[in-house]
N, C-alpha and C positions, 0 to 999 in steps of 0.2 A: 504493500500500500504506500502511496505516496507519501509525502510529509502534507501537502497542500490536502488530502485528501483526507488525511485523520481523523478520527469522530470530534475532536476538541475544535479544528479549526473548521469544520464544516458549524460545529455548534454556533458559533462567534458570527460566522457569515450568514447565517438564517437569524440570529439576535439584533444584527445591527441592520440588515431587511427590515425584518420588524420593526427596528425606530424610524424609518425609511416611510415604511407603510402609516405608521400612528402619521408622523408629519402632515401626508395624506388623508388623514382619516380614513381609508380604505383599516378601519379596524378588524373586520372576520378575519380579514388575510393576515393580518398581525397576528391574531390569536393563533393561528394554524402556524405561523412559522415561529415563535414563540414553543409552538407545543413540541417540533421538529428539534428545536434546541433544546430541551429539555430532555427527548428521548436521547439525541446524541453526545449528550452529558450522561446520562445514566448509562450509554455503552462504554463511554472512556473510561467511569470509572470503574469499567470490570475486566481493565485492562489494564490496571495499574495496581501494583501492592505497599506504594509510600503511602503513610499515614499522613503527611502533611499536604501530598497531591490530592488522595482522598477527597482530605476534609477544606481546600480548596475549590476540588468540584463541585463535593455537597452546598456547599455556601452559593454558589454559582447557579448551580440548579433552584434552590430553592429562589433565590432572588429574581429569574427566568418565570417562574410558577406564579410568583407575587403579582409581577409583570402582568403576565396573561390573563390574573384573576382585576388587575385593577381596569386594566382594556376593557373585558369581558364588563365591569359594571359601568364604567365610560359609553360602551356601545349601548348597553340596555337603556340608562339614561337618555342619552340620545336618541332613539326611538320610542321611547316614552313622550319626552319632549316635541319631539315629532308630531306624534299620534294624537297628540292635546292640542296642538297649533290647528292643525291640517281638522279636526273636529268642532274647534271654537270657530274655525271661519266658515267650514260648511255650514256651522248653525246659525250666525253670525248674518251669512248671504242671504238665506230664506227669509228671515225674518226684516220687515221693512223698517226704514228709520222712523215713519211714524210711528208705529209703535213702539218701539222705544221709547218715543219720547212723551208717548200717554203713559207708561208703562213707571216710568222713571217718575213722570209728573204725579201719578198717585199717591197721597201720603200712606203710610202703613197701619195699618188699625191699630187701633188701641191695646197694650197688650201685646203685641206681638211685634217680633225683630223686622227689620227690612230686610226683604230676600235680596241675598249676595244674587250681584249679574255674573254673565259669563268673562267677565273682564278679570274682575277680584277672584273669583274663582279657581280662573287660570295660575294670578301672582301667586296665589298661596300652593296651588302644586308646584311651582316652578320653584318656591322658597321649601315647599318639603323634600324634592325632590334634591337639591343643590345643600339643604343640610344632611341628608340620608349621605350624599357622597363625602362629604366630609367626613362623616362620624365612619365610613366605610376605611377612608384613606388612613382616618389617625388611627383605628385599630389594625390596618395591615401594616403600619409601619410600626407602633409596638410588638407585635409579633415577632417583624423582623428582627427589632432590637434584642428581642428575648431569645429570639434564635440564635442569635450571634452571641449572647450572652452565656447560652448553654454549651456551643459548640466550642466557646473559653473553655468554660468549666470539664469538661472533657478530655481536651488536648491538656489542661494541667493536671488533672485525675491521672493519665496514663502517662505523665511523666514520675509524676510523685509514687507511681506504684514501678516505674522501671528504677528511680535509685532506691526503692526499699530491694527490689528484687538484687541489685549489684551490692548494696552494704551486707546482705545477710550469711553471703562465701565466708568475705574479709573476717565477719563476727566470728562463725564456728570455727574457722582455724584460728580465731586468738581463743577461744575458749580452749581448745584444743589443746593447746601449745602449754597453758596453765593446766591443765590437767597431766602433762607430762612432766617428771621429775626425776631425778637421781636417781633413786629407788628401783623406778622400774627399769635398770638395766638390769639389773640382779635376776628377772625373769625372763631375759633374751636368753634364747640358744645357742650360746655365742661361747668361744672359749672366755677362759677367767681375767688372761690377761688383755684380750678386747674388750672385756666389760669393762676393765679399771680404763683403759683408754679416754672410752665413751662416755664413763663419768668425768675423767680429767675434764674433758673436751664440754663438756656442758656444764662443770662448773664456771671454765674460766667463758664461755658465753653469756653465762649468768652475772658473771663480774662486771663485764660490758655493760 
């Protein structure tokens, strides 16, 4: 396989398509090449065994996913927005401006509210609609902060468990080494005058 042809650098070339296309507003087709990046991120990483490539992709993909879902409510909006314009002015058309303006001229009975027109009706989906996206955007960028936050706390987890794993040798050969003494040459197989050796030799180490 090529280098140009990688699953990582094909990812990157359908992700920045995608920014290409948002620009455009042509968003379906963002989402689809969005979703293209994200499959080609989940083969890279089954192609790699570094822990910090990994968890570089994972980051990548997930932020690609965030991507697609923000698009995804941008689009839906959009055609919400739409569907309310394109329906206030069919309704809008029919109805003549006389009546309107008998309509509007009428006071409101006693008791009861003035009925909202289709004007105000509209502002306030367009204000629910335009607050729903916000509250959509500031919880998918908490998420991401909490993701990035966990995928910390992980990469230091598996550090902190690899130098417990390399101090624990170093520990039992000193515990080791103090369980060894004089004494037990006396139990070696050894002639007599190698054992006297062996102690000489680990006393004057002991001296050191």
């Amino acid at each position: 396989m090529e280098v140009m042809d990688s699953p990582l650098n094909q990812a990157h070339y359908y992700s920045q398509k995608a920014n290409r296309l948002v620009a455009k507003e042509k968003y379906e087709e963002a989402i689809l090449c969005h979703g293209q990046a994200a499959e080609l991120l989940k083969e890279a990483l089954s192609t790699t065994q570094s822990e910090q490539v990994r968890l570089s992709l994972a980051i990548q993909r997930h932020r690609l996913l965030q991507q697609q879902q923000l698009i995804q409510v941008s689009c839906t909006q959009g055609q919400l927005k739409e569907k309310t314009t394109v329906s206030f002015s069919k309704h809008t058309s029919v109805r003549s401006s006389q009546t309107v303006l008998q309509y509007e001229a009428q006071p409101p009975p006693v008791g009861r509210k003035m009925a909202k027109n289709d004007k105000t009706r509209l502002e306030e989906q367009s204000t629910a609609i335009a607050d729903l996206w916000n509250l959509v955007a500031l919880l998918l960028k908490e998420n991401e902060q909490l993701s990035e936050e966990h995928e910390k706390l992980k990469v230091e987890n598996a550090r902190l468990k690899r130098g417990l794993d390399e101090e624990r040798p170093l520990t039992s050969v000193a515990e080791s080494a103090k369980m060894f003494s004089a004494r037990s040459v006396n139990h070696l197989n050894v002639p007599i005058n190698l054992q006297e050796r062996i102690r000489l030799l680990w006393e004057r180490a002991n001296e050191n």
